[in-house]
C-alpha positions in Angstrom: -13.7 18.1 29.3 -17.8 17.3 29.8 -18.8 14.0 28.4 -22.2 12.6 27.6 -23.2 9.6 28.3 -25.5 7.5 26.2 -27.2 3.9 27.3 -27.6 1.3 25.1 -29.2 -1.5 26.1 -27.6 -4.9 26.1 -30.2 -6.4 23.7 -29.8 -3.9 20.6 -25.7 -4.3 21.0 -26.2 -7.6 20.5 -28.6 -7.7 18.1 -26.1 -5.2 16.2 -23.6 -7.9 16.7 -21.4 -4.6 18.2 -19.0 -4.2 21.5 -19.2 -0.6 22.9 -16.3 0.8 21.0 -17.4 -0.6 18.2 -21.0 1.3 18.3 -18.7 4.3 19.0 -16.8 3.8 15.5 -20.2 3.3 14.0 -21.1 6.1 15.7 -18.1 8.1 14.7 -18.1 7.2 10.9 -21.7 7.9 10.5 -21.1 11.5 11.7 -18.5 12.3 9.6 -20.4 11.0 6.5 -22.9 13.2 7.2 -20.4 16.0 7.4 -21.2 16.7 11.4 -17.8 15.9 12.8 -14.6 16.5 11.5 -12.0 13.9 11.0 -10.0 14.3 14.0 -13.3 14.9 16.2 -14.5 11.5 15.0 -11.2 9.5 15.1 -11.1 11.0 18.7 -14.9 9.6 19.0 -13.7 6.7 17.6 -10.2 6.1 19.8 -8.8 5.7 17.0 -5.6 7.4 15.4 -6.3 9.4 12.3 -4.8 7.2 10.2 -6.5 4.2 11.4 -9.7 6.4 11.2 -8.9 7.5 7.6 -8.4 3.9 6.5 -11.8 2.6 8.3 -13.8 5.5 6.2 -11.6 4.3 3.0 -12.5 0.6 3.7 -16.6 2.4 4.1 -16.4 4.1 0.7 -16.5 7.7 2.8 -15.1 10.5 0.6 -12.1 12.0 2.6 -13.5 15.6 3.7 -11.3 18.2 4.6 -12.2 22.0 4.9 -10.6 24.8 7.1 -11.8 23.5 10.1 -9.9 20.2 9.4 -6.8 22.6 8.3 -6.9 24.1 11.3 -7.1 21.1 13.7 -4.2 19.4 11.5 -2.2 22.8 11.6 -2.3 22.8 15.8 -1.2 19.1 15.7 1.2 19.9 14.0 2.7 22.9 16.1 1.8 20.3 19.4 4.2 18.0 17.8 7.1 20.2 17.0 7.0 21.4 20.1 7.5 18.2 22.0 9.6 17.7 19.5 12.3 20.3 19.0 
């Protein structure tokens, strides 16, 4: 998988008060309440489980979205599991 790399300066995380993971949760949430990233593609920005993700955007006030793209990821997760799971 290609990443992209993005450099913040020292200063503004301080100034933001935020560590790097944290700027990628901000990161993250602000995308999915914009309605640019799904849920699992911004819990996965986020390293953060789904449910963990789910209950940050609660604790925001972000509406829970979920449309067939989201069906579609959680329907593959689901067959992943099973499988490593018989």
């Amino acid at each position: 998988m290609a990443t992209a790399h993005i450099d913040i300066p020292d200063d503004i995380l301080d100034s933001a008060r935020l560590t790097p993971a944290e700027a990628k949760r901000e990161l993250a949430l602000a995308l999915y309440a914009q309605r640019r990233l799904s849920a699992g593609k911004a819990r996965s920005l986020a390293g953060l489980s789904l449910w963990e993700f789910r209950r940050l955007s609660a604790s925001r006030g972000i509406p829970v979205h979920f449309d067939e793209t989201e069906l579609a990821e959680d329907l593959k997760a689901i067959a992943r599991w099973e499988q490593a799971h018989p």
